[in-house]
C-alpha positions in Angstrom: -113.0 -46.6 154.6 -110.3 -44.5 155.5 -108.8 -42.2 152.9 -105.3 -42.4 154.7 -103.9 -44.6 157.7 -103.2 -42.9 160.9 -100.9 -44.8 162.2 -98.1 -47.4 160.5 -100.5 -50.9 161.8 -103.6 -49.0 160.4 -101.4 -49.0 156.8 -100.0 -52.4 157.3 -103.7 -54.4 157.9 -105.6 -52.0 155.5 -102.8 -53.8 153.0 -102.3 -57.0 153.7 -105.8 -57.5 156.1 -105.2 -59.3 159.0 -103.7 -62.9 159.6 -106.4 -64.7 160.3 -108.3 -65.7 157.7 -111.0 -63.5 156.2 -113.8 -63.8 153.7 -113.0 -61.1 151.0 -116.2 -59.6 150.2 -118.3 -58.3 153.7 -121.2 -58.4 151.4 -123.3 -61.4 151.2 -126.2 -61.0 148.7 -129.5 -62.5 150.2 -132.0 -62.2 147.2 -135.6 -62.9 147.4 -135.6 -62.4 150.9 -138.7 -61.0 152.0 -138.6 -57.9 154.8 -138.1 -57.9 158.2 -139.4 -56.2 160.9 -137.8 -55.8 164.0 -139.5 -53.9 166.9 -137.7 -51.8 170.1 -138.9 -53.8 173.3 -140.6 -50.9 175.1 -141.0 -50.5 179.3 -144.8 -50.9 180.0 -146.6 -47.6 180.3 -144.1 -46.1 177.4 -144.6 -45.9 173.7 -141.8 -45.8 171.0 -141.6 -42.5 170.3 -140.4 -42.5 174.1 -137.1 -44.2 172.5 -135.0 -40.4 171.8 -132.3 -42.1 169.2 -135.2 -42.6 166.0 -132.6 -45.5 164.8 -133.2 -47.5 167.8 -137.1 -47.5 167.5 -137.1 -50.4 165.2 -135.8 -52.1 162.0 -137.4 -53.1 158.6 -135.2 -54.7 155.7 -134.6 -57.6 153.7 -131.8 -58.9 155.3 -132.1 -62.0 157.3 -132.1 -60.4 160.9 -134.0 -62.6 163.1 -135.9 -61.4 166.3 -134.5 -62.1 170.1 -137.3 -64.8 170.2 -136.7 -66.5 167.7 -132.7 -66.6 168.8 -133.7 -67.6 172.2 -135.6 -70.6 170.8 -133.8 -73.7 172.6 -132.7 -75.9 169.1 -134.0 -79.0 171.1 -137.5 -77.9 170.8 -136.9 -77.5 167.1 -135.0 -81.2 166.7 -132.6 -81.3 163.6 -135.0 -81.2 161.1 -136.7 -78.2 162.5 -133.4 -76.4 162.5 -133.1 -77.2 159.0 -136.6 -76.2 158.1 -136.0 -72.5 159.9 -132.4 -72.4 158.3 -134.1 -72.8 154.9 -136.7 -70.4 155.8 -134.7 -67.9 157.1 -131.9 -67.6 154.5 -134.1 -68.6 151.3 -132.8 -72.0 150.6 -134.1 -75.3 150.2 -131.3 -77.8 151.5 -132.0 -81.1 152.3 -130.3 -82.8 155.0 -126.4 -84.6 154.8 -124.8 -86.9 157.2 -122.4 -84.3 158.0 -124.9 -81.1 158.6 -127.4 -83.8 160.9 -124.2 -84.8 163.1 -123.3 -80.9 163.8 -126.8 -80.1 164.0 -127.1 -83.0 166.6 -123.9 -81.9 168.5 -125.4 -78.5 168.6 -128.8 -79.3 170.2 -126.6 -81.6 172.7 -124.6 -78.8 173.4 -128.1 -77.0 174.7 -127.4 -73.8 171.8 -130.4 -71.7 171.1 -131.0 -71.3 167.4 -129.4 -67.8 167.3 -126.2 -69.2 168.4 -126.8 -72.1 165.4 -128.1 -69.7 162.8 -124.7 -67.8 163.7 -122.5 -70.3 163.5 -124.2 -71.4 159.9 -125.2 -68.3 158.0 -121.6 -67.4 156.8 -120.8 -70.5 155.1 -124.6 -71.7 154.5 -124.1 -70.3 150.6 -120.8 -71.5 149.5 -120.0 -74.5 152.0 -120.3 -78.0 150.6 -122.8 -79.2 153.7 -121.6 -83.1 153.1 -118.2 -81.9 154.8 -119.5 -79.0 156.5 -118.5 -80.4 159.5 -115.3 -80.7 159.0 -114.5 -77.3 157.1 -115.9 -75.8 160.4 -113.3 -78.0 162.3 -110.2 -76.8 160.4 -111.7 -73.1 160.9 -111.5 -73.1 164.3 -107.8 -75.4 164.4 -106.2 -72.7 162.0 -107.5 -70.0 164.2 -106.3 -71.8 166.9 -103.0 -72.5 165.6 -102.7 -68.5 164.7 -103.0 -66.8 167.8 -101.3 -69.7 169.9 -98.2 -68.8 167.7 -98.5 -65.3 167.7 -97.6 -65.7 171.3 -94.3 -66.9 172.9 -93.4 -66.3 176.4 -96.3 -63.5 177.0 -94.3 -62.1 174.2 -96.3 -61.3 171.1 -95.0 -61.8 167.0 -94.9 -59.7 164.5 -97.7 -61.3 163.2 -99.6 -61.0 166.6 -99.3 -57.8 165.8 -102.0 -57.5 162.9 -104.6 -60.6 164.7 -108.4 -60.6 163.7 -110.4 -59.9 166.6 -111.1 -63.2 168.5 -114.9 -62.6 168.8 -117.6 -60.7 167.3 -121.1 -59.3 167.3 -123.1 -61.0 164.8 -125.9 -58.8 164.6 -128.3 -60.5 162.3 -128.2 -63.1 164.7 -128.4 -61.3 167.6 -124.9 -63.8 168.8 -121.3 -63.5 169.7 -119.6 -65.8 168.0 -115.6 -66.5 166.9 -113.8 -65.0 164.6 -113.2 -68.1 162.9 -117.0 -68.7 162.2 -117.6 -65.3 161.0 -114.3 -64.3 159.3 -116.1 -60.7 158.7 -114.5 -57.6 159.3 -117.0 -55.8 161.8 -118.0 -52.2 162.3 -116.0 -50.8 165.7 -118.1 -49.5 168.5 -116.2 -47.0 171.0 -117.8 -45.5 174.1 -117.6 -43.7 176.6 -117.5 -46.0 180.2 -119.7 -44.2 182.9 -119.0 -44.6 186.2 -119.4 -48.1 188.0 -122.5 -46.1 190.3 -123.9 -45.4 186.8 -123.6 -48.9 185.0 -124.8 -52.7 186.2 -123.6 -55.9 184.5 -125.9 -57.9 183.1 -125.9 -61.5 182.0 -127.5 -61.9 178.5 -127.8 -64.9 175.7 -126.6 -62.2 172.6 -122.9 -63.4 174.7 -123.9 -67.3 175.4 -124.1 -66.0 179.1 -120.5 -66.0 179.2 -119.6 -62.9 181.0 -121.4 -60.1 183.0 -121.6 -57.6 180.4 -120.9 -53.9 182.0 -123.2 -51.9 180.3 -125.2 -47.5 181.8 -128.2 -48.4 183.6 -130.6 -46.9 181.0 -129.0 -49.1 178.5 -130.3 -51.8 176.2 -128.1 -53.6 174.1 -131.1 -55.1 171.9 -131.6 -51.2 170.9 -127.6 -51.0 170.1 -128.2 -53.8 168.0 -131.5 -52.3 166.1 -129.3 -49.1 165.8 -126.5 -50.6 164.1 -128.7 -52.9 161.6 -130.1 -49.4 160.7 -126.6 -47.9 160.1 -125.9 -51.1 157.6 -123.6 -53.2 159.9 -123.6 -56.4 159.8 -120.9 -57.5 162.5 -119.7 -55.7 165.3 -117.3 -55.6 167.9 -118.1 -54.0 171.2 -115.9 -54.6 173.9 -118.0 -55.7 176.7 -119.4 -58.0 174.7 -116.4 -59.5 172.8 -113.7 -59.2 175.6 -113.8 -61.6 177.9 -115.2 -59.1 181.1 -114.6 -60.4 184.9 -116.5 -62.8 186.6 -117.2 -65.3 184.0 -117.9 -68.5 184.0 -114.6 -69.6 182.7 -112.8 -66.4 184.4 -109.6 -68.7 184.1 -109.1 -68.5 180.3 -109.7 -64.5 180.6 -105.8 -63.9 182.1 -104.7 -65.7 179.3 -107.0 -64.3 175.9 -106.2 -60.8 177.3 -102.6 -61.3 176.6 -103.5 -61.1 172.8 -106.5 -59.3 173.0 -105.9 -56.2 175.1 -102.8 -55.4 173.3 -105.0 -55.7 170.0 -108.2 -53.8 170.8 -106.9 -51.4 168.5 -106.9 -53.5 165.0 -111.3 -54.0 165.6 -111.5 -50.2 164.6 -109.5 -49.9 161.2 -111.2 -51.8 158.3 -115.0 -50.6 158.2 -117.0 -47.9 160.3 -116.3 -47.1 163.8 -120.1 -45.3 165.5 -119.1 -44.1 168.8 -121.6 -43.2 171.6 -120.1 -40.4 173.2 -122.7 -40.3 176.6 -122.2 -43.4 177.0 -123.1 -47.0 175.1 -126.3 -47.0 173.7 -127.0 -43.4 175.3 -128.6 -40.3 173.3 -126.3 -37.6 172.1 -128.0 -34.8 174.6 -127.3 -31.3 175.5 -125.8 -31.4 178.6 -122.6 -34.1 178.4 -119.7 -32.9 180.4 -117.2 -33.4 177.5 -114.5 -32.1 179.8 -114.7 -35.0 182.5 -112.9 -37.2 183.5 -115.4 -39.8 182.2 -115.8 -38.2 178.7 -115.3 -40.3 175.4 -112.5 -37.3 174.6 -111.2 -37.8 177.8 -110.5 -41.6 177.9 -107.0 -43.8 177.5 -108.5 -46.0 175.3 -110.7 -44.1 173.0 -107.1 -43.3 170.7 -106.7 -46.5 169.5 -110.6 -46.5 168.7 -110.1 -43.0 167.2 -110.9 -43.2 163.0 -111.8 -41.0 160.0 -114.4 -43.5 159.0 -116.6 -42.9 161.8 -120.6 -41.6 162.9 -122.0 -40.4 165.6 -124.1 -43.0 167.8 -127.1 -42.0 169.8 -127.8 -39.4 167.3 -130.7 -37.4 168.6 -130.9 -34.8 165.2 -130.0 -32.1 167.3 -127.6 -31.0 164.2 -126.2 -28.2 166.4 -125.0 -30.6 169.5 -123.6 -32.5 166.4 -121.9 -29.8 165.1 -120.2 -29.5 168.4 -119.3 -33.3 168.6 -117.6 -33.3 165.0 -115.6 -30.5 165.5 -114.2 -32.0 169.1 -113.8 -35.1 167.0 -111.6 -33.5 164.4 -109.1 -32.0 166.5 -108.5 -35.5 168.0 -108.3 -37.3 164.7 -105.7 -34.4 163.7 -103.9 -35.2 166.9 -103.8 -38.8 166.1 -102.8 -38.3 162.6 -99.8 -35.7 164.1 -98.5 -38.3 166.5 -98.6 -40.8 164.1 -97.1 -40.2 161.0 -96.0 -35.9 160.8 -94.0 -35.4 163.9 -92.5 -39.3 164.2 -92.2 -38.5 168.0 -92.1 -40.2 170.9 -93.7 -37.1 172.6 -96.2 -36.5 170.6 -97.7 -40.1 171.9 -97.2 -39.0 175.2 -98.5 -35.6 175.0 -102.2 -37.0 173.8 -102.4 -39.0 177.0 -101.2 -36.9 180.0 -104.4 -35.4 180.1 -106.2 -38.6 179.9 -108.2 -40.9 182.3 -107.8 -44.9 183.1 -109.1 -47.5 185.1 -105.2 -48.3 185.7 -102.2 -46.2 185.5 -100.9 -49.1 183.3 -104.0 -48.9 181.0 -102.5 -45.6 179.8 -99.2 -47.6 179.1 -101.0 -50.6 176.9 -103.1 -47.8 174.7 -99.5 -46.5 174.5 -97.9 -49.8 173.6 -100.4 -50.5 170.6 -98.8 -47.3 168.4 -95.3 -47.1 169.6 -93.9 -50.7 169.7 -91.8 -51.9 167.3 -89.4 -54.2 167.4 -92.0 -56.6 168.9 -94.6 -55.9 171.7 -95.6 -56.9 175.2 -98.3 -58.9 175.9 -100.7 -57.6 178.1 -100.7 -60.6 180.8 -101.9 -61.3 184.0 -98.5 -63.9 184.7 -95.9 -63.3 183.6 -94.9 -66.7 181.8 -91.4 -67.9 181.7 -91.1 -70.8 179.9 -93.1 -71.7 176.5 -96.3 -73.6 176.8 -97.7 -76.6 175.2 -101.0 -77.4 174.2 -102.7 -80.1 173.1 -104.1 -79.6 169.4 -105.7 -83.0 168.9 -109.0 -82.1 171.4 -110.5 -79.0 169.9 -114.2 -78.6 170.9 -116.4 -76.7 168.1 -117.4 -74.5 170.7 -114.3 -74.1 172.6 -112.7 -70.9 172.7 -110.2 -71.4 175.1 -107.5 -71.0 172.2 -105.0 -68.5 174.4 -102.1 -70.3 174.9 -99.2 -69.5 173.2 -96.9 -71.6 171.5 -94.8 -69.7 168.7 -91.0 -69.8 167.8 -89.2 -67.8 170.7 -87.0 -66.6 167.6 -89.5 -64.2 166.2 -90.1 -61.9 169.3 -88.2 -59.6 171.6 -90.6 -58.2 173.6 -91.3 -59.1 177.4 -94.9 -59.4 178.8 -96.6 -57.6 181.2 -98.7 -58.1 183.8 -102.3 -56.2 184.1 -101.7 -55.8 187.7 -98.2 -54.7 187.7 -97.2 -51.1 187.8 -97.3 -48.5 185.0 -93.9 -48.2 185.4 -92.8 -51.8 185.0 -95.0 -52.0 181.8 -93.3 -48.7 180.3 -89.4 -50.6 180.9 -91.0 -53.1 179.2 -92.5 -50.7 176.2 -89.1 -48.6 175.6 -87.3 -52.0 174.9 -89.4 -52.9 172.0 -89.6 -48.7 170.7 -88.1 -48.2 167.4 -84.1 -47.0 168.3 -84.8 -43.3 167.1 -87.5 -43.1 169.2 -85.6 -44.0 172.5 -82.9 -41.3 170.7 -85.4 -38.9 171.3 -85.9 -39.4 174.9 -82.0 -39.0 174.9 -81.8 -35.5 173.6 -85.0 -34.3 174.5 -86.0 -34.8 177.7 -84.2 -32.7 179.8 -83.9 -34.6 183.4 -82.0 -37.5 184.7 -84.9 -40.4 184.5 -84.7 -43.6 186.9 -81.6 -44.8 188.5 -80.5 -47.7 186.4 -82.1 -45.8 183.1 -80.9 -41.9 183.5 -80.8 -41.5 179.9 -84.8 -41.3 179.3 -87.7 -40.7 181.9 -89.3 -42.7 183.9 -93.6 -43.0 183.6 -94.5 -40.3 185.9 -91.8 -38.3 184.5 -92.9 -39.1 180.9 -96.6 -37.9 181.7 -95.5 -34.8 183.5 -93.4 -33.8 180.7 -93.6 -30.3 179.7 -93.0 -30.3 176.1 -92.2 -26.3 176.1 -88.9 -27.6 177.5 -88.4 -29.9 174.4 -86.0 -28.7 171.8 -87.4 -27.2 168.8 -84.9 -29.3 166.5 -88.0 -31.6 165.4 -87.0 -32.8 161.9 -86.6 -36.2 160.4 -84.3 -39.2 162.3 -81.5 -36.1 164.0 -79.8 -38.4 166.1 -78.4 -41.5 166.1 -80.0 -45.0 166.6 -80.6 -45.9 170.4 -80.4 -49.6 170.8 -81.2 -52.4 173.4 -78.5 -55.6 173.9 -81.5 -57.9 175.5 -78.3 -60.5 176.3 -76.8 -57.4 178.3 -79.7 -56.0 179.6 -78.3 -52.6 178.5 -79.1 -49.5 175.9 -76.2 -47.9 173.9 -76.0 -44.6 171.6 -74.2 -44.9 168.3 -72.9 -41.3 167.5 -70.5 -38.3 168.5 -68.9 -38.2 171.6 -67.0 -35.5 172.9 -65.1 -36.9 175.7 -64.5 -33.7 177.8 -66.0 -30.3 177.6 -66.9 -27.7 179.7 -70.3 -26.4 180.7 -70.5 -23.2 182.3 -73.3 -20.5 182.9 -76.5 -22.7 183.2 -76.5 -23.8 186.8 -79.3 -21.5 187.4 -82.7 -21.9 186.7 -84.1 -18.3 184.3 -85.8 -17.0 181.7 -85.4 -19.4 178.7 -83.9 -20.0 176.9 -81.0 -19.7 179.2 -77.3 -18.9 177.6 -74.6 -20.5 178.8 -70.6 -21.6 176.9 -69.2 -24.4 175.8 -65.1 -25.0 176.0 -63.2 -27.9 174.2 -60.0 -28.6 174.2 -58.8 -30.4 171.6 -56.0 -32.6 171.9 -54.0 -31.4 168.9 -50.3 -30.6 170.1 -51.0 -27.0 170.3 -54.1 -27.6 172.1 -56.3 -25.1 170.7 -59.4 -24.0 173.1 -62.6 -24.2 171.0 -65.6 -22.1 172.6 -69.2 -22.5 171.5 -72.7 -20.4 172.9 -75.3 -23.0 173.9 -78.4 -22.8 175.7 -81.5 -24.2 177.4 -84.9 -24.1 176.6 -85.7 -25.9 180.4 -85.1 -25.0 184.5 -83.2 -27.8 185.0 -79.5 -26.8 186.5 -76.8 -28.2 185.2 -73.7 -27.0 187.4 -71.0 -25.4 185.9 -67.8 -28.4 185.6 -66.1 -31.2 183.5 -69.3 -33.1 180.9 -69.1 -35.4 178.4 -71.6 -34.6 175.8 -73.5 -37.0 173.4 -74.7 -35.2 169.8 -76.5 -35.5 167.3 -75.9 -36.5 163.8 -76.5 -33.2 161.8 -75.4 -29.5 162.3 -78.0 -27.2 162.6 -77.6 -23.5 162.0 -80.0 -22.8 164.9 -79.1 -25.3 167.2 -77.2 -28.9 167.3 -78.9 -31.1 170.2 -76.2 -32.3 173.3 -76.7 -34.5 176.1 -74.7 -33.3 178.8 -73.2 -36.2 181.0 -70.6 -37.7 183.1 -68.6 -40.8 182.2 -67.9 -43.4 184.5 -64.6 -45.4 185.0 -66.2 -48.1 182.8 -67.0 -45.9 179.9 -70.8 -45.8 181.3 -72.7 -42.4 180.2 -75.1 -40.7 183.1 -77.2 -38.4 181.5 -77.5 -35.1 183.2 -79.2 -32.9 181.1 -79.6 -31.5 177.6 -78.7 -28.3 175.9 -78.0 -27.5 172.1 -74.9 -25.7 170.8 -76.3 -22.6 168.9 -72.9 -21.4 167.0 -71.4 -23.9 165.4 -68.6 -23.5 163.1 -70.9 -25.0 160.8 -69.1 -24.5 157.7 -66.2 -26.9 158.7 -65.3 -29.6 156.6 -65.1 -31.7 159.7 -66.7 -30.2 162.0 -66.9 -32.9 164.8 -63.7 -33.9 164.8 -62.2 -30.4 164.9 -63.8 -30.0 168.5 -62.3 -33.8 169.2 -65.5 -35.1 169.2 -65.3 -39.2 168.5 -68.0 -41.8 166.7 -68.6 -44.7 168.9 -71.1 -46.7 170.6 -71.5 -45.5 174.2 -73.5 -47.5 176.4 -75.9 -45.5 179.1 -76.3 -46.0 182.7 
């Protein structure tokens, strides 16, 4: 584990796990087990040593890992009491059949499961589940899952508590089977990847995912050899996210819309409890010499491969070529540093932003929903494919064992704030949506930092392509803990207002024209004081951006600062509205004033911002 959170969700589920229920101890003791052998599947006229990763040749241990044909074995052809028989055998047991375990072992075969999927759906509970109501504890599993993520959603709008969810599926890899969270209720090892190109990959439909979904996996690729790797790395659950996503072109492609309203905002919270092996060629790949770790399609180089980014990780695809790995690590490091920076030293909205503008998405408003998962705050947007306007009601009383069509929310409107947002509408929709659920200071430093006048109806901060072109040499150097005062967002109003100094009228001269930086201009106030002293101040700006000489009002920060004391530089409307024009910082302060602020006139209010 982790020997420090990168990021404040990373601190909070590492505390208080997540809020689904969980079993407490990942490790299961199966004693007097005997070893098992599981064997690569090889392409005729190749041997094993033709398999370049030596942890995906094969597996031998005592856990109880069972083969893909045994897991493929239809349960029909095995009848109840043949299930029971290979239960016993597999797991060590001698259990004799109930009422209860016959009538799910019936409803199993009827539901045409292969044993895999009925040896994954047992083997968690077979040691410490009463099997006369084993039944029925699986029932009220899956309802209290159920229950949990329908109320962690209300009006595409996820909870607080939505904010630390379990992952809904995952790998179970003695089984060789997907299965929910609510049979496994195991944290799982994270696997991140690198996503070749669609000309490089195929989708293929397998049994390890019930035949759900496609699963988008390269072309050289064998998810039977991820698996062998992973048993060999001591996992014993996985999440991979083509095979625990919902992926298009399912089956039941309807229910996807609605689980990745929960789940894609999530994604993150599958890589922070237990190991995280990333394959950075590519899923199931070999580490070679030759990956282009400066493409677009690099692991390094992807949107979503920050949230999947941990300081418990190991290399998958691991060849032994110690000096290729040498190179990976060190790559590694100076991204986990980058995380860690972002997250918790510099406390800045540009930091964030910084580690994605030279990163690569399916979508422009993939780059926003990686964003969303560190930076929200006051509540977060669902990632949704409608967006929902009215709260929706389910009905609890028909829950199928091996239903997972559990996305519907149904929470208390009270406990959220945060609009959804659809996959398919534009990155610059979904960032409106993300700044209104930041935390206040960080929408305070968009204010005073970024230099430009940003969308029409929001000049105060920058719009998306603004934000991903911005140059952080223009930022002011005045990083230091909470400077400003809180930005915050009126969601009856629809509008954002700055509570701090004000200095109603000022005058800005000699920075009209772009130069060398930082450019030197002057400041004049006059106070209103009935001999109407003229107060004159050097300022300057670290950016090109002109701001013509004439009549501002200027927003400011909370402290004095001997080199500097961030402005936004503005004009005020009839209606007391503040448009942003620029930023500077006043560099000679009369610092040593008792009151300096109000010397220069200056006011504390709340100004709202056009």
């Amino acid at each position: 584990m982790s020997t420090y959170p990168l990021h404040w969700r990373h601190y909070w589920i590492r505390v208080g796990g997540y809020t689904n229920p969980s079993r407490k101890d990942n490790k299961t003791d199966y004693s007097n087990l005997s070893d098992v052998t599981i064997i690569a599947p090889i392409e005729d006229g190749l041997s094993i040593e033709d398999i370049k990763v030596p942890h995906q040749r094969g597996y031998t241990g005592s856990k109880p890992v069972i083969p893909s044909s045994l897991a493929d074995t239809p349960s029909a052809s095995l009848g109840v009491d043949g299930l029971l028989k290979m239960l016993n055998s597999t797991l060590g047991t001698q259990y004799n059949l109930t009422p209860s375990l016959s009538s799910l072992l019936q409803a199993y075969i009827s539901d045409e499961y292969d044993f895999g999927t009925v040896y994954g759906y047992l083997r968690p509970i077979w040691f410490d589940c009463d099997l006369n109501v084993i039944q029925d504890t699986l029932r009220t599993s899956e309802e209290t899952d159920l229950r949990i993520r329908q109320e962690a959603l209300v009006d595409g709008q996820i909870t607080e508590e939505g904010l630390y969810m379990a992952p809904r599926r995952v790998w179970d890899l003695f089984s060789n089977r997907v299965v929910p969270w609510w049979v496994a209720q195991h944290t799982p090892w994270g696997i991140s990847h690198a996503w070749l190109d669609k000309s490089h990959r195929e989708s293929v439909l397998t049994p390890i995912n019930g035949h759900q979904w496609p699963v988008p996996i390269p072309e050289d690729a064998n998810l039977n050899l991820v698996r062998i790797e992973m048993l060999n790395l001591g996992a014993e659950y996985a999440w991979l996210d083509v095979l625990c996503l919902r992926q298009e072109g399912g089956r039941d492609e309807h229910l996807r819309g609605g689980e990745w309203m929960l789940d894609v905002a999530n994604i993150g919270n599958a890589y922070l409890l237990e190991k995280v092996v990333c394959y950075f060629n590519g899923l199931g790949r070999p580490l070679e010499c030759g990956s282009d770790f400066e493409s677009d399609r690099s692991w390094f180089k992807r949107t979503w491969t920050l949230q999947e980014t941990s300081d418990n990780w190991t290399i998958g695809g691991d060849t032994g070529d110690e000096m290729l790995n040498d190179e990976v690590r060190k790559r590694f490091k100076s991204q986990l540093v980058s995380v860690k920076g972002a997250g918790w030293l510099s406390l800045k909205v540009t930091g964030w932003l910084s580690l994605l503008q030279n990163r690569a998405s399916e979508k422009d408003v993939d780059k926003v929903a990686a964003l969303t998962y560190f930076l929200a705050n006051d509540g977060i947007p669902a990632h949704n494919e409608t967006r929902p306007t009215i709260s929706t009601t389910y009905d609890y009383t028909t829950i199928n064992l091996a239903s997972h069509d559990n996305s519907i929310g149904t929470g208390d409107r009270t406990l959220t704030t945060a609009p959804a947002y659809s996959e398919r509408e534009s990155a610059e929709d979904a960032w409106t949506a993300l700044v209104k659920v930041m935390s206040r200071y960080l929408r305070s430093d968009m204010l005073f930092f970024y230099h430009e006048p940003g969308p029409e109806k929001n000049t105060w901060r920058p719009s998306w392509q603004q934000a991903m072109n911005w140059d952080r040499r223009s930022t002011l150097t005045l990083y230091f803990f909470l400077p400003f005062g809180p930005l915050d967002h009126n969601m009856r109003t629809c509008t954002y207002s700055y509570d701090g100094w004000c200095i109603p009228s000022a005058q800005v001269q000699g920075l009209a024209i772009p130069g060398a930086a930082p450019r030197k201009g002057r400041l004049t106030v006059q106070t209103r004081s009935w001999y109407r002293r003229k107060h004159q101040y050097k300022i300057s700006a670290d950016h090109q951006y002109p701001i013509p000489d004439g009549e501002y009002s200027l927003l400011c920060g909370r402290y004095f600062r001997l080199k500097g004391t961030a402005c936004v530089v503005g004009k005020m409307l009839p209606d007391q509205t503040f448009l942003k024009t620029s930023v500077c910082k006043i560099i000679d302060w009369r610092w040593k004033l008792v009151r300096p602020w109000e010397s220069v006139g200056a006011k504390k209010l709340r100004t709202i911002l056009g």
